[in-house]
C-alpha angles and dihedrals in degrees: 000000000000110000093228085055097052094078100049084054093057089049095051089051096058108045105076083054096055089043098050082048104255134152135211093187107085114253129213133203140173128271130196119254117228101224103236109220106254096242116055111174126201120198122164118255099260087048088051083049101044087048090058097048091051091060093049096048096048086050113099114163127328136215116212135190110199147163110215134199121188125194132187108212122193094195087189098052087046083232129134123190120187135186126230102274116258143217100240132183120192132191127193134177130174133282092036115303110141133180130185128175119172131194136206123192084349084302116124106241101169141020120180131166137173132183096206100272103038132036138201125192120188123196107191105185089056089042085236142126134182129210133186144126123291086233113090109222101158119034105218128223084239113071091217098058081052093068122100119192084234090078081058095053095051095054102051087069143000112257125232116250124273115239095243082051117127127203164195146170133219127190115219142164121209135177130236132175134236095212092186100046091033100230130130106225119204111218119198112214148193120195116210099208114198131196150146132218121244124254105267085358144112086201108108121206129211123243097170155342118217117190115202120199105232094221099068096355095228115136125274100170137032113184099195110194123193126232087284098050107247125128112269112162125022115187120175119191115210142173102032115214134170109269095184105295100351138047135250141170118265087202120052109174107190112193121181106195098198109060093028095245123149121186122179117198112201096198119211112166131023133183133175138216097355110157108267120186134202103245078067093057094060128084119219112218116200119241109280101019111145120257118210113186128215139195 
């Protein structure tokens, strides 16, 4: 190319760059910051581990004041259907007793129990009551036969590990926003995988995922999977607060994906260890109350 021409080439080149509002030149801009907790602890897996089964094991029964709402979402209908928000008092005592009333306007409005392997639920105000195994043998039509109180059980509190457990743990950061104060945080964690091994098998099947905030290492998030490995219970734990000697969280948001339920628990009051007995753990039905059977 002639030398003189190069020029106006360039030039040429250039123009419909200038014009469209491009530049050559690198550019910077300013980025928000995630602001990082000012405590971040390291401990090595087995001692996360050991942590969590320390917990479990000195955990022998809770009594919980609540308020729970609870929500039906049909993602795919774009539709979200709550209930009034109830009083609610749970009991719960290892290895799987489990006991929920639930009050609305000071009225009972439900009354369940289990004792780990059975359930009743009454429904006063329909005269009604519903029994079954906690062991879901048939999936109904209708998500809230579906339900079973041992989903309950296992969100009140992490379980320790089984001994034919298996396990790893990842490190991780992720961001999350403050909307309302307009900050980016950045949260250091560490994620607990569980899983057994099939029977004559190397597959290994996940059980469950528990996330651990960095900054105190208590759980925020329990990812509980069925036999056949699909999710079946989320629970995430959220606002820590005092509760006597230990803490709890004052949030526990429950989601069961399959059958597109959501319950938040707003917990107001815990106590630990406290003697329950089984009598506490039955539900009286009044004479003529419906039965419906499931199975």
């Amino acid at each position: 190319m002639n030398a003189r021409l190069r020029p106006i080439a360039a030039g040429a080149l250039l123009l419909p760059l200038l014009l469209s509002g491009c530049s050559l030149l690198p550019t910077t801009r300013k980025l928000p910051v995630p602001k990082a907790p000012s405590i971040i602890q390291t401990v090595a897996p087995e001692d996360l581990v050991a942590r969590l089964n320390e917990r479990w094991a000195a955990l022998e029964s809770l009594t919980v004041t609540v308020e729970i709402q609870a929500s039906e979402i049909k993602s795919k209908e774009g539709i979200a259907k709550g209930s009034p928000t109830f009083r609610g008092h749970i009991l719960m005592r290892k290895p799987g007793m489990l006991r929920v009333l639930g009050f609305y306007l000071g009225v009972k409005a439900f009354d369940t129990a289990s004792d780990g392997k059975n359930f009743t639920l009454y429904m006063p105000t329909k005269n009604k009551a519903v029994k079954g195994s906690n062991a879901l043998k048939k999936k109904s039509v209708n998500s809230f036969e579906n339900l079973r109180p041992g989903f309950f059980f296992d969100a009140l509190a992490v379980r320790g590990l089984e001994p034919d457990d298996l396990y790893s743990v990842t490190a991780d950061t992720v961001t999350e926003e403050d909307a309302a104060r307009k900050h980016f945080y950045s949260v250091p964690e560490y994620i607990l995988n569980i899983s057994r091994r099939k029977p004559g098998s190397q597959e290994l099947a996940p059980v469950r995922v528990v996330t651990f905030h960095r900054d105190d290492l208590q759980p925020y998030q329990q990812d509980i999977y069925d036999s056949d490995g699909n999710l079946e219970t989320q629970v995430f734990y959220s606002a820590y607060q005092n509760f006597g000697s230990k803490k709890y969280p004052s949030k526990v948001t429950i989601k069961r994906p399959l059958e597109e339920l959501e319950s938040i628990l707003s917990v107001e009051d815990v106590k630990e260890n406290q003697t329950l007995t089984d009598d506490q753990f039955v539900v009286k039905l009044p004479e003529g109350t419906e039965i419906q059977q499931l199975e």
